[in-house]
C-alpha positions as CSV (number, residue, x, y, z in Angstrom):
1,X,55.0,-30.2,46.5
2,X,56.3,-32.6,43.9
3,X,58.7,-30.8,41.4
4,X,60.4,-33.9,39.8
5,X,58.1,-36.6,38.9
6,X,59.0,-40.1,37.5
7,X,56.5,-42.6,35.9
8,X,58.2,-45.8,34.8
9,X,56.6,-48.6,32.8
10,X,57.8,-52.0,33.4
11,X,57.0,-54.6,30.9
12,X,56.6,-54.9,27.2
13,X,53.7,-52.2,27.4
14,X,53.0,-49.1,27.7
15,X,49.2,-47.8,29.1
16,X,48.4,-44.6,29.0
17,X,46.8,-44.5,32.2
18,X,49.9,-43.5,34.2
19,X,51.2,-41.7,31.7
20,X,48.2,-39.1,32.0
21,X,47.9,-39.1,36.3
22,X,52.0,-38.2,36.0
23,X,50.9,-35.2,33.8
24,X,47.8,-34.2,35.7
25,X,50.1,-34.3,38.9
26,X,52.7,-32.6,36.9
27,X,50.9,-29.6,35.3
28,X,48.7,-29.2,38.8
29,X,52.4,-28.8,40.9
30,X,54.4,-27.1,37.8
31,X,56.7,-29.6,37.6
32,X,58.9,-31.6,35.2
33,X,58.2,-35.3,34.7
34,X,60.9,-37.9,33.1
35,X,58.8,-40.9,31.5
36,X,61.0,-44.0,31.2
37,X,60.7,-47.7,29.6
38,X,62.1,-50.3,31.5
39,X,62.8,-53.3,29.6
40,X,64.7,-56.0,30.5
41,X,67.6,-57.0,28.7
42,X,67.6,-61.0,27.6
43,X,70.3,-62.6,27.7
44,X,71.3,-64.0,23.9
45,X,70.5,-67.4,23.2
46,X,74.0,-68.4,22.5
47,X,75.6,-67.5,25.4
48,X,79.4,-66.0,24.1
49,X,77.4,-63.8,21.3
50,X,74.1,-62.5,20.4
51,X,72.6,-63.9,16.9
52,X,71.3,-61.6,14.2
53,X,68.0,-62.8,15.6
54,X,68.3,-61.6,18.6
55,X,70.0,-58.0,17.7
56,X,66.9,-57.9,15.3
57,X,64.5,-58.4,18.3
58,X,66.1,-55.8,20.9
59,X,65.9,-53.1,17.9
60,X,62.1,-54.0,16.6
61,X,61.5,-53.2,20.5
62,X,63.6,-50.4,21.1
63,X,62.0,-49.2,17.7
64,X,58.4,-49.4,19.2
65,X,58.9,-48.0,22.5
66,X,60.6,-45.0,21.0
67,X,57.7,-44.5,18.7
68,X,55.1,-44.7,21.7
69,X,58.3,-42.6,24.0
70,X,57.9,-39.9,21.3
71,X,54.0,-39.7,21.1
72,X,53.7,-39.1,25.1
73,X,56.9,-36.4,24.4
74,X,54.2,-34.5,22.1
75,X,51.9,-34.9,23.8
76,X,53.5,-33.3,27.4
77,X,54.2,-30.8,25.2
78,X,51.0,-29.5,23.7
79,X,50.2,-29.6,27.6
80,X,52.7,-27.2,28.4
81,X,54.7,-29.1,30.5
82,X,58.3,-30.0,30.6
83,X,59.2,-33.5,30.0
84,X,62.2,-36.1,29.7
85,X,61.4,-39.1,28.3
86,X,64.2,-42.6,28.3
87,X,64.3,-45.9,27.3
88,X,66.4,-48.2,29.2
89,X,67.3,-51.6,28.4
90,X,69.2,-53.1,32.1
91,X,69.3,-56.4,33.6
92,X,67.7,-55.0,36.9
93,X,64.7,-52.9,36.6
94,X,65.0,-52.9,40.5
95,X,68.9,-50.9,40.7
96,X,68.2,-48.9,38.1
97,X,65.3,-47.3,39.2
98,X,66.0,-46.6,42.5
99,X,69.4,-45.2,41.2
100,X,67.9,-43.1,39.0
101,X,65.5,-41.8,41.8
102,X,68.2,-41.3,43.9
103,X,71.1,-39.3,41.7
104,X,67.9,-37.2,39.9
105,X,66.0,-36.4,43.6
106,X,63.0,-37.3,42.2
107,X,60.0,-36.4,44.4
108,X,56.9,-38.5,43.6
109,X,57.7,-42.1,41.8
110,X,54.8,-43.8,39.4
111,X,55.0,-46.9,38.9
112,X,52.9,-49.0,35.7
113,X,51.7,-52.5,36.7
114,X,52.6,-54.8,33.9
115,X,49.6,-55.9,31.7
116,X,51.6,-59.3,31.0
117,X,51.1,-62.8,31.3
118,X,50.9,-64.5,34.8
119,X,54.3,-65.5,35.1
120,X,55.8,-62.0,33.8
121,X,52.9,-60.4,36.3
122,X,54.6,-62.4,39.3
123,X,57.7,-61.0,38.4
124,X,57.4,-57.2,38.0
125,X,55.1,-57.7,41.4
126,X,58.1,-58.8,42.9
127,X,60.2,-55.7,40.8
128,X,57.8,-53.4,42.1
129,X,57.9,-54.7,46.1
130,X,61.6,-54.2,45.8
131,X,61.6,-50.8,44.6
132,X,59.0,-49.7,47.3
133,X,61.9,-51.3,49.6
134,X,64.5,-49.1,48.6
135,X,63.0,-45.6,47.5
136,X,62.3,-43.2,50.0
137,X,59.9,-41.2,48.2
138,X,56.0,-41.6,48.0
139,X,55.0,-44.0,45.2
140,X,52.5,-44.8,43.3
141,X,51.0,-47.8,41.5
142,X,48.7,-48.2,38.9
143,X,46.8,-50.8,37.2
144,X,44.4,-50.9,34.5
């Protein structure tokens, strides 16, 4: 039924919970799952160049969600099931994901609700209405 699965985490965190209903879906279909971090790129506080600081930033996060990235890559693993795991940093979660879905004919889309602040919560609700606009595959949310 669903032979290329896609669970995306949008925000600064990464839960496990739809990390783990991607791989139950995924080793009850036999399928392959690609796991990707979507995080924002921001835009340099100066705004011709970026600072030190703020190349210092983007790698202590790109650091960390590799780190986590690589833990749920073991961890598909030692379940036996084929995996893909990316981290993306865009300017629009929204394109990119639905690209992605798109060119890679992916089959069942899950989707992380952000565990963030209230402002960064409006936003990704808005992220995650848009990409339920423009996919036309089943998705699913999940929240903690």
């Amino acid at each position: 039924m669903f032979k290329h699965i896609m669970v995306v985490f949008i925000g600064t965190q990464i839960k496990t919970k739809a990390f783990l209903t991607g791989l139950g879906v995924a080793k009850k279909f036999e399928s392959d799952i690609i796991v990707v971090d979507c995080v924002y790129r921001h835009p340099p506080k100066f705004h011709f160049f970026e600072t030190k600081a703020d190349k210092e930033m983007v790698e202590k996060q790109r650091q960390k969600a590799l780190k986590t990235l690589n833990g749920l890559e073991k961890f598909a693993n030692e379940a036996n099931v084929k995996i893909k795991t990316k981290l993306v940093l865009t300017d629009s979660v929204t394109d990119w994901v639905t690209d992605h879905v798109k060119s890679n004919k992916i089959d069942l889309l899950i989707v992380d609700h952000p565990h963030e602040p209230q402002y960064d919560i409006d936003l990704s609700s808005d992220v995650i209405k848009a990409i339920l606009d423009k996919v036309k595959v089943p998705v699913l949310t999940l929240r903690n």
